[in-house]
C-alpha positions as CSV (number, residue, x, y, z in Angstrom):
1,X,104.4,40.5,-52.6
2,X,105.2,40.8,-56.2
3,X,102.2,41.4,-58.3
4,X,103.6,40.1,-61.3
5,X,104.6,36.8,-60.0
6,X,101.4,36.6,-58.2
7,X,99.2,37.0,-61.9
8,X,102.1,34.2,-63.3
9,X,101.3,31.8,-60.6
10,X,97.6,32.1,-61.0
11,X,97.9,31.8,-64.7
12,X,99.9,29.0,-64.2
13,X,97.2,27.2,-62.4
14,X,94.2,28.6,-65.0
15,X,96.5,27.0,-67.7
16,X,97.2,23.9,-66.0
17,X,93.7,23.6,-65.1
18,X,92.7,23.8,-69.0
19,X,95.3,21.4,-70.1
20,X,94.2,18.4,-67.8
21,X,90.4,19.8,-68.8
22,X,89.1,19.7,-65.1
23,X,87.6,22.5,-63.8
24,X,88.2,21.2,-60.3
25,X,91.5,21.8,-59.1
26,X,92.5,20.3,-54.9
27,X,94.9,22.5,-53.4
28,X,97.4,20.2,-54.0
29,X,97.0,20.4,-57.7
30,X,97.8,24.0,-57.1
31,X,100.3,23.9,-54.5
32,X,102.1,21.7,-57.0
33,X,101.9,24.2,-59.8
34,X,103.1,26.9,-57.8
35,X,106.3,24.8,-56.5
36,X,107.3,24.3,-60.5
37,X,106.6,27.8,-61.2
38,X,109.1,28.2,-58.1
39,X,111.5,25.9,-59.3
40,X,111.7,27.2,-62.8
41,X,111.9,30.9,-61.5
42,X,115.1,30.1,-59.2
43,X,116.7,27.7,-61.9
44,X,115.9,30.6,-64.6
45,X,117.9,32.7,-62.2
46,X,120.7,30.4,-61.4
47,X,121.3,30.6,-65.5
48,X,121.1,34.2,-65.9
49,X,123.5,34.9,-63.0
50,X,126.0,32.8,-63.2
51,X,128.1,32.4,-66.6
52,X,129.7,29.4,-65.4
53,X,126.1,27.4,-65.2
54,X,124.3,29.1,-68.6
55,X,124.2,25.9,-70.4
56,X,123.6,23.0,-68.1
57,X,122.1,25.4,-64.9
58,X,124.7,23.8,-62.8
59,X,127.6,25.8,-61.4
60,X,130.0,23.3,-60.1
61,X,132.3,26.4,-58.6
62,X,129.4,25.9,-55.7
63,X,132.7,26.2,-53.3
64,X,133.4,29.4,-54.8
65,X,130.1,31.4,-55.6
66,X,128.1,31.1,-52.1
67,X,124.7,32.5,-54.3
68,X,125.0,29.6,-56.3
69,X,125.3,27.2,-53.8
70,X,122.4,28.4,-52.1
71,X,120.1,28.7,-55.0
72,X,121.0,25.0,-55.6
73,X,120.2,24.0,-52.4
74,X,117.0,24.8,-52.5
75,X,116.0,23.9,-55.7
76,X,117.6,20.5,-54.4
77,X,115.4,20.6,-51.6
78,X,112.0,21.6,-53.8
79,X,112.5,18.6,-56.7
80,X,115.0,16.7,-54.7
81,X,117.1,15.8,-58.1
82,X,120.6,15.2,-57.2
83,X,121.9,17.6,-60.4
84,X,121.4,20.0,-58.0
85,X,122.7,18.7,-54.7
86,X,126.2,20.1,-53.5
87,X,126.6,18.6,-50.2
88,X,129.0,16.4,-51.3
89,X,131.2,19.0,-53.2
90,X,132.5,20.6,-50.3
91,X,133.0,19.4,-47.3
């Protein structure tokens, strides 16, 4: 695994832990950080990599760039939020 995503995930929870000031975190408080860290890595990604989704993070040429499409389908399956569901684009 990636070191460096490993210490930004566990900061992640350290920081979220300080911010709600309890020092008692269930490991669904952490799971939960560790699916938005997720979430904000792939839509990051989504941005950098394609210039047709920079501005709003969606690429609506999801019929066209297959890497697209499958990075939105999972971040529609981790926060299921419909701006990123394509199953209805292309049939």
């Amino acid at each position: 695994m990636n070191k460096v995503y490993i210490d930004q995930v566990a900061r992640r929870i350290i920081d979220h832990k300080y911010n709600t000031k309890t020092y008692y975190q269930s490991d669904i408080d952490q799971a939960t950080v560790a699916v938005s860290w997720t979430i904000a890595y792939l839509d990051k990604n989504l941005r950098r990599q394609c210039l047709n989704s920079a501005g709003s993070g969606i690429c609506d040429l999801v019929w066209k760039h297959e890497d697209c499409r499958a990075i939105m389908d999972m971040l529609f399956d981790l926060t299921q939020d419909e701006k990123y569901q394509t199953n209805d684009w292309v049939f």
